[in-house]
PDB file of N, CA, C, O and CB in Angstrom:
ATOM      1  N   UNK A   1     -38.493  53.097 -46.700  1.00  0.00           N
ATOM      2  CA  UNK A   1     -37.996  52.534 -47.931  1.00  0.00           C
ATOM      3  C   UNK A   1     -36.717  53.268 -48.302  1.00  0.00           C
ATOM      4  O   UNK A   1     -36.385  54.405 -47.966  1.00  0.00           O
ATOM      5  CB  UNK A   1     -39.055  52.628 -49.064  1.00  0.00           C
ATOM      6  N   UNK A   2     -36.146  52.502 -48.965  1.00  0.00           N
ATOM      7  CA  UNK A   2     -34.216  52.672 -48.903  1.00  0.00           C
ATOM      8  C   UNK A   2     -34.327  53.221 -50.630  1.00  0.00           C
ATOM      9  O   UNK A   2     -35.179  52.789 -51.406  1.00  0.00           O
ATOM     10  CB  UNK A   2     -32.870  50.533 -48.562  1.00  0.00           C
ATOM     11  N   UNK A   3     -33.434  54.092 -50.937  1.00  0.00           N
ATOM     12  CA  UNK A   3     -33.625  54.894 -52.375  1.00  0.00           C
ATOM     13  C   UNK A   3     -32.949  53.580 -53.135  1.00  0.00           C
ATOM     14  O   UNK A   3     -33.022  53.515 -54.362  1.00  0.00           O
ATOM     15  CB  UNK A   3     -32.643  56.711 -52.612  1.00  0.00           C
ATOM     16  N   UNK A   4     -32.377  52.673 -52.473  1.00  0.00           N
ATOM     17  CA  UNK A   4     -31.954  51.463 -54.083  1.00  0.00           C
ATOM     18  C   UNK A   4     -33.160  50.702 -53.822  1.00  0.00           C
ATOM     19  O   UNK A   4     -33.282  49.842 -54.693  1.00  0.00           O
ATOM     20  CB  UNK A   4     -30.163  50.119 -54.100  1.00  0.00           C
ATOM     21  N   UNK A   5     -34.137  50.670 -52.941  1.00  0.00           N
ATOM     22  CA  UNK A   5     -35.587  49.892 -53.174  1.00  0.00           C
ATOM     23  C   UNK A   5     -36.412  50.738 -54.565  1.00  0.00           C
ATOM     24  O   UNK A   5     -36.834  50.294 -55.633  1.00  0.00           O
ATOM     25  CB  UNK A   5     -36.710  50.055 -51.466  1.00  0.00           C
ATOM     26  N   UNK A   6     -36.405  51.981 -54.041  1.00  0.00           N
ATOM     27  CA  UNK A   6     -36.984  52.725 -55.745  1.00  0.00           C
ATOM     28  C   UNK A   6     -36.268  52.274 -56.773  1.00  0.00           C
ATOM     29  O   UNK A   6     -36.964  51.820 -57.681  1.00  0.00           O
ATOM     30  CB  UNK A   6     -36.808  54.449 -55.998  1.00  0.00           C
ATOM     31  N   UNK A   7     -34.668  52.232 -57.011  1.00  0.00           N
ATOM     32  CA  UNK A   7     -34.039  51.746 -57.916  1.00  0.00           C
ATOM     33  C   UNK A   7     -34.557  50.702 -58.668  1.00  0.00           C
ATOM     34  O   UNK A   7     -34.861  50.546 -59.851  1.00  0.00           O
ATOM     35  CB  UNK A   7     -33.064  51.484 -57.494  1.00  0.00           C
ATOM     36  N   UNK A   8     -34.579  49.798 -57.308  1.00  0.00           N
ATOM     37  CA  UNK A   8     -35.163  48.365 -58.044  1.00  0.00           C
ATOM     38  C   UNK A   8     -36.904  48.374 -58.612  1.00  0.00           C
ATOM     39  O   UNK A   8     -37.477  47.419 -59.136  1.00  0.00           O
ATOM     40  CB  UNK A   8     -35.031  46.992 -56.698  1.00  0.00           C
ATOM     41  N   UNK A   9     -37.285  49.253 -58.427  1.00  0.00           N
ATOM     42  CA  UNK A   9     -38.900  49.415 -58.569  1.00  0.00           C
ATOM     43  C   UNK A   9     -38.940  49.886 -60.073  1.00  0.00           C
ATOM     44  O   UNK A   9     -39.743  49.550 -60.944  1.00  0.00           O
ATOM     45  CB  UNK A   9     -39.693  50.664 -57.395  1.00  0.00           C
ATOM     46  N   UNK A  10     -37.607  50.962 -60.178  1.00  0.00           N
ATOM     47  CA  UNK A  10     -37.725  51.238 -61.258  1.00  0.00           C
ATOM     48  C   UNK A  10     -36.759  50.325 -62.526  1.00  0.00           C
ATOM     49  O   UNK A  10     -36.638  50.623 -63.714  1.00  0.00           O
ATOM     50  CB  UNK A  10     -37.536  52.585 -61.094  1.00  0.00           C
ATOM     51  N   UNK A  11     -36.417  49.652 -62.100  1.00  0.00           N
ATOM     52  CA  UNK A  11     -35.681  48.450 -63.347  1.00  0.00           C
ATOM     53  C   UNK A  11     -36.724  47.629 -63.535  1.00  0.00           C
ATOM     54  O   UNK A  11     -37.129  47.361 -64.667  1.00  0.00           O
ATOM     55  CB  UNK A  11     -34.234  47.372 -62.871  1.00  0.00           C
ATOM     56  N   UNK A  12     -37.427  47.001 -62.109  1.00  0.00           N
ATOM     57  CA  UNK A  12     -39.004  46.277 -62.029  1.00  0.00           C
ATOM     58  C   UNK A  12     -39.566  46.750 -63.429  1.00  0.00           C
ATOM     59  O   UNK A  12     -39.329  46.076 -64.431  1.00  0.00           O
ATOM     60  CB  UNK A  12     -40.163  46.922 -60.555  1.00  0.00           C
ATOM     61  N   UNK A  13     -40.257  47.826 -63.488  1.00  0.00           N
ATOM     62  CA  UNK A  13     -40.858  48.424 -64.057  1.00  0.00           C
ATOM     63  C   UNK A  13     -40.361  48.779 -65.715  1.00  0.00           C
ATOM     64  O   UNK A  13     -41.191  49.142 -66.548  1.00  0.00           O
ATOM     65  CB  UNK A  13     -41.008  49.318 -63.186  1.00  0.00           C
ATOM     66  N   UNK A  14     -39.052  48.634 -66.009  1.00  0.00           N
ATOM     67  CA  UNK A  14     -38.088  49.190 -66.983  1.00  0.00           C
ATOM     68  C   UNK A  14     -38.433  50.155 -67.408  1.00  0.00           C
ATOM     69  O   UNK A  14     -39.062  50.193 -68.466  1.00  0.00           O
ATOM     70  CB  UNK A  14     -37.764  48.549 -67.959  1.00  0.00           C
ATOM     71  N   UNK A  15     -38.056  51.475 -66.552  1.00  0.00           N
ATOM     72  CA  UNK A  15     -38.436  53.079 -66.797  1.00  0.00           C
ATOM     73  C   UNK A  15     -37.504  53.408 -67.357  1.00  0.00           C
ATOM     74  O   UNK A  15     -36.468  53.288 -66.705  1.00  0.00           O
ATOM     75  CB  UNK A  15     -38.680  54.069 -65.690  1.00  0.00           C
ATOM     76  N   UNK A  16     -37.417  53.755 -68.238  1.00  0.00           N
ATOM     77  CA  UNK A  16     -36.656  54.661 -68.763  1.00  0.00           C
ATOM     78  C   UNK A  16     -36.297  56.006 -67.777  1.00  0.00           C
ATOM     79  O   UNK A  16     -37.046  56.762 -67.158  1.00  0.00           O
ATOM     80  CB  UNK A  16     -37.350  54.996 -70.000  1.00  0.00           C
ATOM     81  N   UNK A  17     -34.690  55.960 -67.921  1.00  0.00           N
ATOM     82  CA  UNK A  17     -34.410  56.902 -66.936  1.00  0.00           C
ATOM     83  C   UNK A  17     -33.295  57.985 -67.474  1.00  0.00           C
ATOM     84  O   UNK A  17     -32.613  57.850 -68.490  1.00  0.00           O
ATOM     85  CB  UNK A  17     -33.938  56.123 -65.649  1.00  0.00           C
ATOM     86  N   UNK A  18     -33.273  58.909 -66.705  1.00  0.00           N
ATOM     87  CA  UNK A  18     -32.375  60.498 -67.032  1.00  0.00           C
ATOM     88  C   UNK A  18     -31.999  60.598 -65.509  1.00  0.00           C
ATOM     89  O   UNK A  18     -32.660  60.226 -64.539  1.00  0.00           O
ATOM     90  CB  UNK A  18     -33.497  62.214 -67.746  1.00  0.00           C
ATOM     91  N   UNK A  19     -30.834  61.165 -65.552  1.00  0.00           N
ATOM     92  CA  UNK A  19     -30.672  61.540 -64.249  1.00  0.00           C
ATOM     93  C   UNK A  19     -29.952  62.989 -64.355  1.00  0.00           C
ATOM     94  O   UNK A  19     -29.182  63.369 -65.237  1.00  0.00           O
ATOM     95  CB  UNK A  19     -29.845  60.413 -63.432  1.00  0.00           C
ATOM     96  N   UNK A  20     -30.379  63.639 -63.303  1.00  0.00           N
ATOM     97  CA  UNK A  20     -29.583  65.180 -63.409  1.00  0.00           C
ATOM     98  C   UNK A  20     -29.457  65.483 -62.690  1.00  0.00           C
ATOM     99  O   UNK A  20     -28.470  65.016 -62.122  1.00  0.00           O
ATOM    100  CB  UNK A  20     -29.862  66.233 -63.885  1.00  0.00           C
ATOM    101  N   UNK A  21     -30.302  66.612 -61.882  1.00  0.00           N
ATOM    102  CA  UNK A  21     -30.492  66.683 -60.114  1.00  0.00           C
ATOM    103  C   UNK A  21     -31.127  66.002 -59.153  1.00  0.00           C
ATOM    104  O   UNK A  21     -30.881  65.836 -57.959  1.00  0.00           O
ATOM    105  CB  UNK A  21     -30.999  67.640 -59.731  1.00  0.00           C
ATOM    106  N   UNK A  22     -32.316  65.491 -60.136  1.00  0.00           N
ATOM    107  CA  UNK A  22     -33.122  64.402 -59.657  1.00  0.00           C
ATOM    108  C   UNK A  22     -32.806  63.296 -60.874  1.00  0.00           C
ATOM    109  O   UNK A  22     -32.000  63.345 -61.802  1.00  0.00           O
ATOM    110  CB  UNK A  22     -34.831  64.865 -59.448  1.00  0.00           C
ATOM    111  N   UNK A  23     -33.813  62.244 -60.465  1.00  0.00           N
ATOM    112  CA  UNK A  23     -33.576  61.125 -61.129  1.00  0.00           C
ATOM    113  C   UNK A  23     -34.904  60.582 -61.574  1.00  0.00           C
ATOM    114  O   UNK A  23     -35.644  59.963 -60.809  1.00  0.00           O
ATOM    115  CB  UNK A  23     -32.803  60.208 -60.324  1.00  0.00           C
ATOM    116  N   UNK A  24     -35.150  60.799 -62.674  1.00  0.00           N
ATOM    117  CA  UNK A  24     -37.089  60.589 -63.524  1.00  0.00           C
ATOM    118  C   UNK A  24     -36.666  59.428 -64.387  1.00  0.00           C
ATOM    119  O   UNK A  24     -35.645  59.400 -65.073  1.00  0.00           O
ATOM    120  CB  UNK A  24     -37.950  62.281 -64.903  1.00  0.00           C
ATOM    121  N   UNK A  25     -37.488  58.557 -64.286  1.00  0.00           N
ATOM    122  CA  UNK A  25     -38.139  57.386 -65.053  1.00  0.00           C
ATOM    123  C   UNK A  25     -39.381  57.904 -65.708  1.00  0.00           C
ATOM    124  O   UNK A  25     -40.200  58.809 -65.546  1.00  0.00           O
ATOM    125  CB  UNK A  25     -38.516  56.135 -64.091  1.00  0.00           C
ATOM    126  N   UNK A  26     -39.185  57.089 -66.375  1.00  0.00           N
ATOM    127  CA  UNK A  26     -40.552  57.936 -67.542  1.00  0.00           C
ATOM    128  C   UNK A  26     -40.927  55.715 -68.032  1.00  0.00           C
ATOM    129  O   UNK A  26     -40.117  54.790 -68.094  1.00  0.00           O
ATOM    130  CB  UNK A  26     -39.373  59.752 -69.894  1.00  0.00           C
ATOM    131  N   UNK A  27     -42.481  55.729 -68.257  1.00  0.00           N
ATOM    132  CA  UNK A  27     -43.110  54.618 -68.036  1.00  0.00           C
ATOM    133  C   UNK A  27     -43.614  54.236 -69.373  1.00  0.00           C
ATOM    134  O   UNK A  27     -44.820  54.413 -69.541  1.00  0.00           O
ATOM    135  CB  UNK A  27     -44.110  54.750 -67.001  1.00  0.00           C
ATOM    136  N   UNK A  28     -42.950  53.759 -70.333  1.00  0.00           N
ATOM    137  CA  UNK A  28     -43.607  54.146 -72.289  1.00  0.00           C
ATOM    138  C   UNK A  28     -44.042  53.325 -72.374  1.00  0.00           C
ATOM    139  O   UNK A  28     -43.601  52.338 -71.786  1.00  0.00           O
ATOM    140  CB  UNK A  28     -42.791  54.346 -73.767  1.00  0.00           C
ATOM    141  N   UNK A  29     -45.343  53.257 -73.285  1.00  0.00           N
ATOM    142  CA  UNK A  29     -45.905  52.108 -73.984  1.00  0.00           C
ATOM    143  C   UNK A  29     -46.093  52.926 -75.395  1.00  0.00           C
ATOM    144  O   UNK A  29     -46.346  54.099 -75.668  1.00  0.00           O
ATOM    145  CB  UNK A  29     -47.400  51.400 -73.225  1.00  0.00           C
ATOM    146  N   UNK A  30     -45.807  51.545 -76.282  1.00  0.00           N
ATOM    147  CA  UNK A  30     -46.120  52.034 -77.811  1.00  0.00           C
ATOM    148  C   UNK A  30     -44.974  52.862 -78.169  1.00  0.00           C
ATOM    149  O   UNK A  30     -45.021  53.300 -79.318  1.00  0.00           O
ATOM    150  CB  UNK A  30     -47.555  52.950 -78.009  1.00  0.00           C
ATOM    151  N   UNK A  31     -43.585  53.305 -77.218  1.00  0.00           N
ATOM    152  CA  UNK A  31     -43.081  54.632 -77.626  1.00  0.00           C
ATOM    153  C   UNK A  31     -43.797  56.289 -77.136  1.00  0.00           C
ATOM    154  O   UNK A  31     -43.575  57.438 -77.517  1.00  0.00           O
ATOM    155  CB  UNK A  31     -43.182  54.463 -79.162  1.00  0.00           C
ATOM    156  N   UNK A  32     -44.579  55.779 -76.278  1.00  0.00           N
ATOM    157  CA  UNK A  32     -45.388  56.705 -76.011  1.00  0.00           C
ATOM    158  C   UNK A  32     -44.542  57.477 -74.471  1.00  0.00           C
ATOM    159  O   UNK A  32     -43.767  56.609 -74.070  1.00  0.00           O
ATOM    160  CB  UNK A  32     -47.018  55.956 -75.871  1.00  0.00           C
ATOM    161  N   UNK A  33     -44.483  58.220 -73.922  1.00  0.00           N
ATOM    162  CA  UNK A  33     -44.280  58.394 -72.290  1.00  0.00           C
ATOM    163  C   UNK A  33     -45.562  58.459 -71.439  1.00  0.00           C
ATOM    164  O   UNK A  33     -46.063  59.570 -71.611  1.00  0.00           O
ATOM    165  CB  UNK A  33     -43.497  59.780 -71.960  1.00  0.00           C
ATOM    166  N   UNK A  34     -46.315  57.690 -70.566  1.00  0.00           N
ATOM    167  CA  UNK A  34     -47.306  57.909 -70.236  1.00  0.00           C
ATOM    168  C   UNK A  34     -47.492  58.309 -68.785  1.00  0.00           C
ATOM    169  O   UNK A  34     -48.433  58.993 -68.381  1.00  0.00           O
ATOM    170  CB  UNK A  34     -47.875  57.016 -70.626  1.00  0.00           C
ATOM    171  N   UNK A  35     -46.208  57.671 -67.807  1.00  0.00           N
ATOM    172  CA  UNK A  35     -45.772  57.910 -66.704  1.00  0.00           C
ATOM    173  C   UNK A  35     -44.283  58.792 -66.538  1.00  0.00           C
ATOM    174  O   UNK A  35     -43.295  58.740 -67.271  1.00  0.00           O
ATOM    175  CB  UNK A  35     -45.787  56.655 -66.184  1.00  0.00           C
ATOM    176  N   UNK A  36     -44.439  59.360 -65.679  1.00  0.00           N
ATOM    177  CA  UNK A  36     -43.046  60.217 -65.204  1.00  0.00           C
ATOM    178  C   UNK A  36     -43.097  59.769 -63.407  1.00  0.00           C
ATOM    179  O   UNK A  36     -43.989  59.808 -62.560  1.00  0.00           O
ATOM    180  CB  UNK A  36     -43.249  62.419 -65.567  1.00  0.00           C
ATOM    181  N   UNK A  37     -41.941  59.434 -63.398  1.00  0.00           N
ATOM    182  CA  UNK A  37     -41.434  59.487 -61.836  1.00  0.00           C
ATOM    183  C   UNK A  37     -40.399  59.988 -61.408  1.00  0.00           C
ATOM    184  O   UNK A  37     -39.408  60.050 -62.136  1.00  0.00           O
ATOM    185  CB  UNK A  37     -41.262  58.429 -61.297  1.00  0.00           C
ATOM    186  N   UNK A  38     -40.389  60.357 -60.416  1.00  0.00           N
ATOM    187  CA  UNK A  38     -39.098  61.085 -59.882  1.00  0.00           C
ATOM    188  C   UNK A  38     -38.176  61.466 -58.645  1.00  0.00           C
ATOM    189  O   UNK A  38     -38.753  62.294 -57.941  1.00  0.00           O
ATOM    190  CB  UNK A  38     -39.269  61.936 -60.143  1.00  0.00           C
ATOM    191  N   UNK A  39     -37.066  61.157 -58.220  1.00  0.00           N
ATOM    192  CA  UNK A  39     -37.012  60.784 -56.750  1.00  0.00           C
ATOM    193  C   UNK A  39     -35.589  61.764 -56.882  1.00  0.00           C
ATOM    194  O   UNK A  39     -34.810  61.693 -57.832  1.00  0.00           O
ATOM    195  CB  UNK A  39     -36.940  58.820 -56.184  1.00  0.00           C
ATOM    196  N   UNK A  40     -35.484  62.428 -56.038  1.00  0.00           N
ATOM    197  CA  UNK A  40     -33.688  63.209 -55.462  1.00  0.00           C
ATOM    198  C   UNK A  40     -32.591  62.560 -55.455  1.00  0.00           C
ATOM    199  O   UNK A  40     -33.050  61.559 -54.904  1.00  0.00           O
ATOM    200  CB  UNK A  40     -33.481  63.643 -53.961  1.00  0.00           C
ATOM    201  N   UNK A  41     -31.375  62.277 -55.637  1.00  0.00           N
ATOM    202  CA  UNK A  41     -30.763  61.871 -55.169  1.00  0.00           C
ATOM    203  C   UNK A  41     -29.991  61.985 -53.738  1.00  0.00           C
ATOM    204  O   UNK A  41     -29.994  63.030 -53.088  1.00  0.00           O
ATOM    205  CB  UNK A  41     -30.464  61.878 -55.899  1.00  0.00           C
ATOM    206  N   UNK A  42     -29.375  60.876 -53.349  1.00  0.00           N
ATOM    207  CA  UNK A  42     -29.158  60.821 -51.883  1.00  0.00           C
ATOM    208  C   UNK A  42     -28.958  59.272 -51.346  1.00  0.00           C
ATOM    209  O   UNK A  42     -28.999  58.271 -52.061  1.00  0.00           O
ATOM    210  CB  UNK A  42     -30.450  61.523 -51.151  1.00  0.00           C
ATOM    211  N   UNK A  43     -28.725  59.308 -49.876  1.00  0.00           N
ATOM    212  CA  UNK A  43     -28.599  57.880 -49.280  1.00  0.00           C
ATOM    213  C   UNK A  43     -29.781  57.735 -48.236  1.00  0.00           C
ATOM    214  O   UNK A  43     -30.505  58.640 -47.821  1.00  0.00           O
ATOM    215  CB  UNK A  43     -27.070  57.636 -48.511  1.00  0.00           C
ATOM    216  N   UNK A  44     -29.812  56.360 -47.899  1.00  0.00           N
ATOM    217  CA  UNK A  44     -31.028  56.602 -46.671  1.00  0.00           C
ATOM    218  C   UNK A  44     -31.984  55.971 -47.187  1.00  0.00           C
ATOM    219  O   UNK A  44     -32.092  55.296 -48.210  1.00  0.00           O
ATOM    220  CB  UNK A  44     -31.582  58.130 -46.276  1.00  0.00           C
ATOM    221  N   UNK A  45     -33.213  56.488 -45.726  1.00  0.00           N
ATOM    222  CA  UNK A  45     -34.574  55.857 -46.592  1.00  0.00           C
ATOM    223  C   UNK A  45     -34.939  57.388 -47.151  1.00  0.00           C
ATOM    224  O   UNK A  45     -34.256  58.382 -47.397  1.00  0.00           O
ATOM    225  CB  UNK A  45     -36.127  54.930 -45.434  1.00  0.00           C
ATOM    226  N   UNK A  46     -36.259  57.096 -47.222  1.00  0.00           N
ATOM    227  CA  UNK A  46     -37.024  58.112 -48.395  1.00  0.00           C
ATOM    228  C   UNK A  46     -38.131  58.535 -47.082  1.00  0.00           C
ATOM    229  O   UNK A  46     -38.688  57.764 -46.300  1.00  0.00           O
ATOM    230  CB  UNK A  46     -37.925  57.119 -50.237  1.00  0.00           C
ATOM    231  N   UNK A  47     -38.221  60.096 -47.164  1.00  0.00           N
ATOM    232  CA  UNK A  47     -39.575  59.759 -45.948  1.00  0.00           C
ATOM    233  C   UNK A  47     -40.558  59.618 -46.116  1.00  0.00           C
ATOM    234  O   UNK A  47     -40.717  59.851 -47.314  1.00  0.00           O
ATOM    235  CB  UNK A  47     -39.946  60.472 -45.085  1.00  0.00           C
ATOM    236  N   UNK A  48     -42.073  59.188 -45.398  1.00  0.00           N
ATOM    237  CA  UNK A  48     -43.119  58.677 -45.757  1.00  0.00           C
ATOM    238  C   UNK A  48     -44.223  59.589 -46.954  1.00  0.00           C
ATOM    239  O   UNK A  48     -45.182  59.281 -47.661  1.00  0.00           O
ATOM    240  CB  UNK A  48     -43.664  58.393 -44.429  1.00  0.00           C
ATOM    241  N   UNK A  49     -43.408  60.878 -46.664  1.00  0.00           N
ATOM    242  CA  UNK A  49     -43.839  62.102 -47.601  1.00  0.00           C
ATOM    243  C   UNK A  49     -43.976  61.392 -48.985  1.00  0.00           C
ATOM    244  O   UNK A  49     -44.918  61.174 -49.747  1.00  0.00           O
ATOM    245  CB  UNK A  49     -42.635  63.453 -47.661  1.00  0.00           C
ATOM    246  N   UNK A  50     -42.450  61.087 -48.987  1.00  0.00           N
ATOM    247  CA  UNK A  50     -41.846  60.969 -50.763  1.00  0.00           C
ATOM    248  C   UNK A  50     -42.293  60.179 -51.145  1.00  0.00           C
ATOM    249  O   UNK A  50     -42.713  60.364 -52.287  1.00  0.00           O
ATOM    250  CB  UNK A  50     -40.470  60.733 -51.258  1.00  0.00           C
ATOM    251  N   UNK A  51     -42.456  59.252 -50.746  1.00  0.00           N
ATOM    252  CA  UNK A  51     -43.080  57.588 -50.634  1.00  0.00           C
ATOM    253  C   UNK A  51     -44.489  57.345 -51.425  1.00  0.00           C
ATOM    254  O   UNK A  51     -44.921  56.565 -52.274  1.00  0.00           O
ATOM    255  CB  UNK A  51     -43.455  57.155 -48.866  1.00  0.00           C
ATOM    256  N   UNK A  52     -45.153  58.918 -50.344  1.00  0.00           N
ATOM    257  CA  UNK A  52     -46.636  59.098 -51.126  1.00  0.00           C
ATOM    258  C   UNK A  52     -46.814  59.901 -52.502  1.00  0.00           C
ATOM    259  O   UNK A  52     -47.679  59.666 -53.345  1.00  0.00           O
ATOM    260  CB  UNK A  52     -47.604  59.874 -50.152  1.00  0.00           C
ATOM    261  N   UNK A  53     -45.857  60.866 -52.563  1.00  0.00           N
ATOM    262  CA  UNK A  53     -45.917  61.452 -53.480  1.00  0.00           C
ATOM    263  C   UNK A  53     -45.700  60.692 -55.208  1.00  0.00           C
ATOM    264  O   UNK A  53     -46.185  61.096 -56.264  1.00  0.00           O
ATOM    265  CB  UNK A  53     -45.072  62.373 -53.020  1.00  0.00           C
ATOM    266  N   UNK A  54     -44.674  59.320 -54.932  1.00  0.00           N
ATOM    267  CA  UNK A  54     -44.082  58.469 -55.769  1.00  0.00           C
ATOM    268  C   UNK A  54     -45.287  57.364 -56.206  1.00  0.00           C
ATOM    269  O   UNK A  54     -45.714  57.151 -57.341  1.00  0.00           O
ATOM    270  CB  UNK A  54     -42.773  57.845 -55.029  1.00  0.00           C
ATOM    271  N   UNK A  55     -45.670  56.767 -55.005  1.00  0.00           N
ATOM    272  CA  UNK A  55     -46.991  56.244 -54.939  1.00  0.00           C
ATOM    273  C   UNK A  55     -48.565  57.011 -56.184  1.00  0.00           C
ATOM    274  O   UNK A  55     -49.271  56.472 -57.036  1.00  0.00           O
ATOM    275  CB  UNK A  55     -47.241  56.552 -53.159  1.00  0.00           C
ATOM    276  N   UNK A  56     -48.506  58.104 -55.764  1.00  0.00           N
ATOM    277  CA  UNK A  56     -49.326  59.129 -56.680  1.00  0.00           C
ATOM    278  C   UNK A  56     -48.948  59.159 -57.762  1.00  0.00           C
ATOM    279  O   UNK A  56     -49.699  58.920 -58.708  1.00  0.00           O
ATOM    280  CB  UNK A  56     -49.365  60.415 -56.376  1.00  0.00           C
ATOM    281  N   UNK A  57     -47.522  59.499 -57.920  1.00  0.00           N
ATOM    282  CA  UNK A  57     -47.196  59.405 -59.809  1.00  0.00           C
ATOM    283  C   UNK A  57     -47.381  58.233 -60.687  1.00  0.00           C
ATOM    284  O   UNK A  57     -47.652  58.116 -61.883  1.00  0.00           O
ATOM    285  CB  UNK A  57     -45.669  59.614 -60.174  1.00  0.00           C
ATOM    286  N   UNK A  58     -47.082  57.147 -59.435  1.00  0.00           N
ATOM    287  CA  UNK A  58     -47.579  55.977 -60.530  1.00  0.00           C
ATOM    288  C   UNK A  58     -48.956  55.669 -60.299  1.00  0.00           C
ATOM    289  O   UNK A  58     -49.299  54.492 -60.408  1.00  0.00           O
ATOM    290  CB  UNK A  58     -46.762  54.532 -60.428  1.00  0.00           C
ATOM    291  N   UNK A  59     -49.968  56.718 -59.935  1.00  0.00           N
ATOM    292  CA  UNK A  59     -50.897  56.004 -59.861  1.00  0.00           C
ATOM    293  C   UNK A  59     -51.779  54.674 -59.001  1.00  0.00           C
ATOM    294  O   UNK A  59     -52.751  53.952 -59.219  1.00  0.00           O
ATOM    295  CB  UNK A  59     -50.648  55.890 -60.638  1.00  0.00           C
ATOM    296  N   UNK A  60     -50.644  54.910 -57.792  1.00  0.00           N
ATOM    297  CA  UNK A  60     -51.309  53.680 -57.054  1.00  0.00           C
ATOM    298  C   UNK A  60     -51.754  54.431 -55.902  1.00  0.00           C
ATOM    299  O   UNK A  60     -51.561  55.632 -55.710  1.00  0.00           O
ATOM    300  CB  UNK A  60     -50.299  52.321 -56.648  1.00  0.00           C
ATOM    301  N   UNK A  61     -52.666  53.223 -54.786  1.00  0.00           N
ATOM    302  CA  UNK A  61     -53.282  53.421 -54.015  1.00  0.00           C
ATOM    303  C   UNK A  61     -52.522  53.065 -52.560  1.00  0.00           C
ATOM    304  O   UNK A  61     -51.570  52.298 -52.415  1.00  0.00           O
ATOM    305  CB  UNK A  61     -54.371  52.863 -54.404  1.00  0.00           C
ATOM    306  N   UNK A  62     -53.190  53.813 -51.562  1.00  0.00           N
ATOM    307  CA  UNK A  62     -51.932  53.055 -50.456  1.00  0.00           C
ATOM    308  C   UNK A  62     -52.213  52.213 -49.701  1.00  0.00           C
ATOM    309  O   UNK A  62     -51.745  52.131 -48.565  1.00  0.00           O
ATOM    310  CB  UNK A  62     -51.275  53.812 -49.495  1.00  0.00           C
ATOM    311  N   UNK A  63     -53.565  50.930 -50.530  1.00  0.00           N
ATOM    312  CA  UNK A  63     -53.686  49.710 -50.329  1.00  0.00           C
ATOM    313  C   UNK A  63     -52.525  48.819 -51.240  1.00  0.00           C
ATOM    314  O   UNK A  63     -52.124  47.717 -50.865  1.00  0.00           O
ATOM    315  CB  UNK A  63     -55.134  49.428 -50.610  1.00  0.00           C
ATOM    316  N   UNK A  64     -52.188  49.305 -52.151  1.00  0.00           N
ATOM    317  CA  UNK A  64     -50.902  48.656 -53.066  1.00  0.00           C
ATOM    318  C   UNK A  64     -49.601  49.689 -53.424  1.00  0.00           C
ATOM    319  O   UNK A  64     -49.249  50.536 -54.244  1.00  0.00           O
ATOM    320  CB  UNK A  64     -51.560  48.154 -54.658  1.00  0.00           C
ATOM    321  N   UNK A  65     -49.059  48.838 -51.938  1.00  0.00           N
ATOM    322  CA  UNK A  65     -47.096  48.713 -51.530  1.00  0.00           C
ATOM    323  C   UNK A  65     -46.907  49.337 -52.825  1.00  0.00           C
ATOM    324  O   UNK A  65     -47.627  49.318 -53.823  1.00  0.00           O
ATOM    325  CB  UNK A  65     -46.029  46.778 -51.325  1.00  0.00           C
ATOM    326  N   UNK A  66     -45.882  49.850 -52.622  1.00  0.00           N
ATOM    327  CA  UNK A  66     -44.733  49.834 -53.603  1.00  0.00           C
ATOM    328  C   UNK A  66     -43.713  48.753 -53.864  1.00  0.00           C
ATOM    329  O   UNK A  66     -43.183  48.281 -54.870  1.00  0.00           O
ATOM    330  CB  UNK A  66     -44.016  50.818 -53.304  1.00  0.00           C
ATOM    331  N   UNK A  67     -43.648  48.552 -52.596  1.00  0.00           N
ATOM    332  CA  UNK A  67     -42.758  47.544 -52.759  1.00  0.00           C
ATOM    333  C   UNK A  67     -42.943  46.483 -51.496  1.00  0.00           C
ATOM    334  O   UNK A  67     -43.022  47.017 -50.390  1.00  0.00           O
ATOM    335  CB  UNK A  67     -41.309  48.183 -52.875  1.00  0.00           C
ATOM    336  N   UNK A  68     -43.022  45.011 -51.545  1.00  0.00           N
ATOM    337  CA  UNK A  68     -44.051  43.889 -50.250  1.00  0.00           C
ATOM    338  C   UNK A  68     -43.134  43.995 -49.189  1.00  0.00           C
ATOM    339  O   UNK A  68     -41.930  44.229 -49.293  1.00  0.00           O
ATOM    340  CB  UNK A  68     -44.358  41.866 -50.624  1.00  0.00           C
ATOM    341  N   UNK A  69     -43.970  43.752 -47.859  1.00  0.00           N
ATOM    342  CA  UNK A  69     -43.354  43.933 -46.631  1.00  0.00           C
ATOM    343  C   UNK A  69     -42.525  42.473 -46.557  1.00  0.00           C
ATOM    344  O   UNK A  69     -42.971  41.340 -46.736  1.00  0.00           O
ATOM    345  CB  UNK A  69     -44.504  44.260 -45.363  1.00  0.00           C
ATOM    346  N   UNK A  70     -41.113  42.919 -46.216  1.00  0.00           N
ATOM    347  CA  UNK A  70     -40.168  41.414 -46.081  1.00  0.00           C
ATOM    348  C   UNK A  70     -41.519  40.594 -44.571  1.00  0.00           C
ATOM    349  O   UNK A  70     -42.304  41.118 -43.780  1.00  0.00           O
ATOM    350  CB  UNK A  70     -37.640  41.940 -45.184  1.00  0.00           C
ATOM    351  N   UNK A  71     -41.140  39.234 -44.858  1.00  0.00           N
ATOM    352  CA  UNK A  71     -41.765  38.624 -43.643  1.00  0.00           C
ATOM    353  C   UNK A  71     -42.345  37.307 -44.146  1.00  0.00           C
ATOM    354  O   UNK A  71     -42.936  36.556 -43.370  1.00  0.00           O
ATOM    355  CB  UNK A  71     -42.918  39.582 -42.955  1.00  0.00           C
TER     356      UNK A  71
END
């Protein structure tokens, strides 16, 4: 997965975002922050590491993509 696929995951999502060294979306309901995510900046894909680790912050499983296989 390509770091403007997270991009788009995170507009998907409309995270509120900061960017500094890294780049955190934060996931609000109510005004609340209930999720934090967070990815490096850079070009490329992301490796399968980061992928899982991103996967974990939001809470998903790695029966549900992040993002659907083109096809």
């Amino acid at each position: 997965m390509k770091i403007t696929d997270i991009e788009k995951i995170f507009n998907k999502l409309s995270l509120q975002v900061r960017s500094t060294g890294h780049n955190y979306g934060w996931l609000t309901v109510s005004d609340k922050k209930i999720l934090r995510v967070h990815y490096s900046h850079g070009k490329g894909d992301l490796p399968d590491k980061i992928m899982h680790k991103i996967r974990g912050q939001l809470k998903l499983s790695a029966a549900h993509p992040l993002y659907p296989p083109e096809g």
